[in-house]
PAMI-343165 format. One line per 2 residues: their letters; for each residue x, z, y of N, C-alpha, C. Coordinates in nm, 4 decimals, padded with zeros to 6 digits. Layout:
<recs>
a = X/Z/Y/X/Z/Y/X/Z/Y ~ ...
</recs>
This chain:
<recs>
xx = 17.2959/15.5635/12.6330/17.4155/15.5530/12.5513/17.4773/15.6913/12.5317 ~ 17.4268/15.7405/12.4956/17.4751/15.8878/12.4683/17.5098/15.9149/12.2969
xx = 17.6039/15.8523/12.2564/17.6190/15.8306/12.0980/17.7378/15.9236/12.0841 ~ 17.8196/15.9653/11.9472/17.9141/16.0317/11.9610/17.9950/16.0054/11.9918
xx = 18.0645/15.8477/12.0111/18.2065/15.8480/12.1116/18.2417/15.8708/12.2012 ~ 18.0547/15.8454/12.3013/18.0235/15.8982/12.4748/18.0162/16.0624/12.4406
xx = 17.9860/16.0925/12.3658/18.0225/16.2502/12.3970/18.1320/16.3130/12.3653 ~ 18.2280/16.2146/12.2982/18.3810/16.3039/12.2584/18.4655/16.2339/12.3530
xx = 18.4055/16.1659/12.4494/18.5011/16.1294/12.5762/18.4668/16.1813/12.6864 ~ 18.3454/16.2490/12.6752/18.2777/16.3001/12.8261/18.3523/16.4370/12.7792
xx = 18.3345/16.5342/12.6777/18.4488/16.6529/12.6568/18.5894/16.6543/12.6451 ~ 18.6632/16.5185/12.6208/18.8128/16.5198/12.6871/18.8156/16.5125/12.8277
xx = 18.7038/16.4172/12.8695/18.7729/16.4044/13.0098/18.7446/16.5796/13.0938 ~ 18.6237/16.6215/13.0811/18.5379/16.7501/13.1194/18.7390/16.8486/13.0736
xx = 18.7667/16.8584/12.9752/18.9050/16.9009/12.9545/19.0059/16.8742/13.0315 ~ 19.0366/16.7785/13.0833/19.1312/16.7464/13.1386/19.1095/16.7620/13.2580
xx = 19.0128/16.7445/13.3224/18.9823/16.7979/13.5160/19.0201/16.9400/13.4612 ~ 18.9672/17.0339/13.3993/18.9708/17.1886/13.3561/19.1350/17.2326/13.4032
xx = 19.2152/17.1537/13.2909/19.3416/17.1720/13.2541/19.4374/17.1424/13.4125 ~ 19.3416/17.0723/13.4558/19.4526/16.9809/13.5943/19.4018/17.0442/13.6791
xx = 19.2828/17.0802/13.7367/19.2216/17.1670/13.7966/19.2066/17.0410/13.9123 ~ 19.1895/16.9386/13.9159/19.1420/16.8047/13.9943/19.1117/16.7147/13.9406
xx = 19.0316/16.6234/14.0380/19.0191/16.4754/13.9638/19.0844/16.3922/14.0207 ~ 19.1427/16.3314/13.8830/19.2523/16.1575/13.9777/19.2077/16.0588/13.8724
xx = 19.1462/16.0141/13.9139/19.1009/15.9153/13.8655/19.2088/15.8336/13.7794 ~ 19.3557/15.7847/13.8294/19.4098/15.7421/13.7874/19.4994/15.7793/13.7086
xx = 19.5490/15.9374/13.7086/19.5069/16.0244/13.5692/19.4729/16.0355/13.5014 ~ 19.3677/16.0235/13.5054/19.2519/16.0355/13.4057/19.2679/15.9198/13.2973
xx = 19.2490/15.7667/13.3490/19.2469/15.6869/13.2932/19.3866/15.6424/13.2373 ~ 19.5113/15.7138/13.2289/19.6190/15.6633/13.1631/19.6470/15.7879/13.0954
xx = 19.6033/15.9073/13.0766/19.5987/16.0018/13.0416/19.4672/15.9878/12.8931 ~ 19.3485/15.9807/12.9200/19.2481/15.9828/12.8522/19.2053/15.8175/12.7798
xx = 19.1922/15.8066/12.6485/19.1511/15.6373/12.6255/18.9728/15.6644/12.6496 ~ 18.9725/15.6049/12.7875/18.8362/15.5718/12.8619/18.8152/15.4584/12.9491
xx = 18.7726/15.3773/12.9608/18.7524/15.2733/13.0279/18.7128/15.3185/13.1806 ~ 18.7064/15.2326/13.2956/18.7092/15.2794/13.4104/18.5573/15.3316/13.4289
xx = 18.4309/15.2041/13.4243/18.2782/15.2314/13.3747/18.2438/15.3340/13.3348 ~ 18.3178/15.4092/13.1593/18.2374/15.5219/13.1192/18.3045/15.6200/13.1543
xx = 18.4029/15.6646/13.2473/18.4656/15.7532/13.3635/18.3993/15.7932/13.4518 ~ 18.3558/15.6491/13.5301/18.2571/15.6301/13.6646/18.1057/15.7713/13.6069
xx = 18.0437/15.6838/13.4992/17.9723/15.7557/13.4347/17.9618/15.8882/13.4258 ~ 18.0614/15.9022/13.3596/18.0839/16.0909/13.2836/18.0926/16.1549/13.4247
xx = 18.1807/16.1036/13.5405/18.2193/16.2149/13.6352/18.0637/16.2559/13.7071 ~ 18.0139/16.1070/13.7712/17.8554/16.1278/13.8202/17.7929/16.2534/13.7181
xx = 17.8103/16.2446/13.5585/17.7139/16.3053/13.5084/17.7426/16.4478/13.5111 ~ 17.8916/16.4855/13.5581/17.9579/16.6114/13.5197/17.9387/16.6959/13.6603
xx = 17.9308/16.5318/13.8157/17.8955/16.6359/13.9171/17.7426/16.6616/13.8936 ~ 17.6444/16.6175/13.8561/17.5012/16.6133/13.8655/17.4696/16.7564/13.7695
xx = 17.5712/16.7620/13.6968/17.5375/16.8790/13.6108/17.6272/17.0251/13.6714 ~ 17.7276/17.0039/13.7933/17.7448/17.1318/13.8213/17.9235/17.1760/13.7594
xx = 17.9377/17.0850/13.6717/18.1060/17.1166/13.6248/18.1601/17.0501/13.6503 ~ 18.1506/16.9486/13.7559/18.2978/16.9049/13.8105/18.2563/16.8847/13.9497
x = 18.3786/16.8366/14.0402/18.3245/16.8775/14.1695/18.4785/16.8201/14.2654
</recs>
């Protein structure tokens, strides 16, 4: 599922850890329109890739 909505939500959220300089999950999700699932998703994919942490 890597279509363009999954990628213009995996670069807000990738933005917003940046900007906050943490992850809160519950931040994130009242902050960003992302469902909890493609969150779960993006973060796994963002630590596996080295930019978030």
């Amino acid at each position: 599922m890597q279509d363009r909505k999954y990628q213009k939500k995996k670069a807000l959220v990738e933005k917003f850890i940046k900007k906050q300089g943490r992850i809160d999950h519950s931040v994130i999700l009242n902050s960003v329109d992302v469902d909890y699932d493609t969150l779960m998703r993006i973060l796994d994919e963002l630590r596996n890739e080295g930019r978030a942490g």
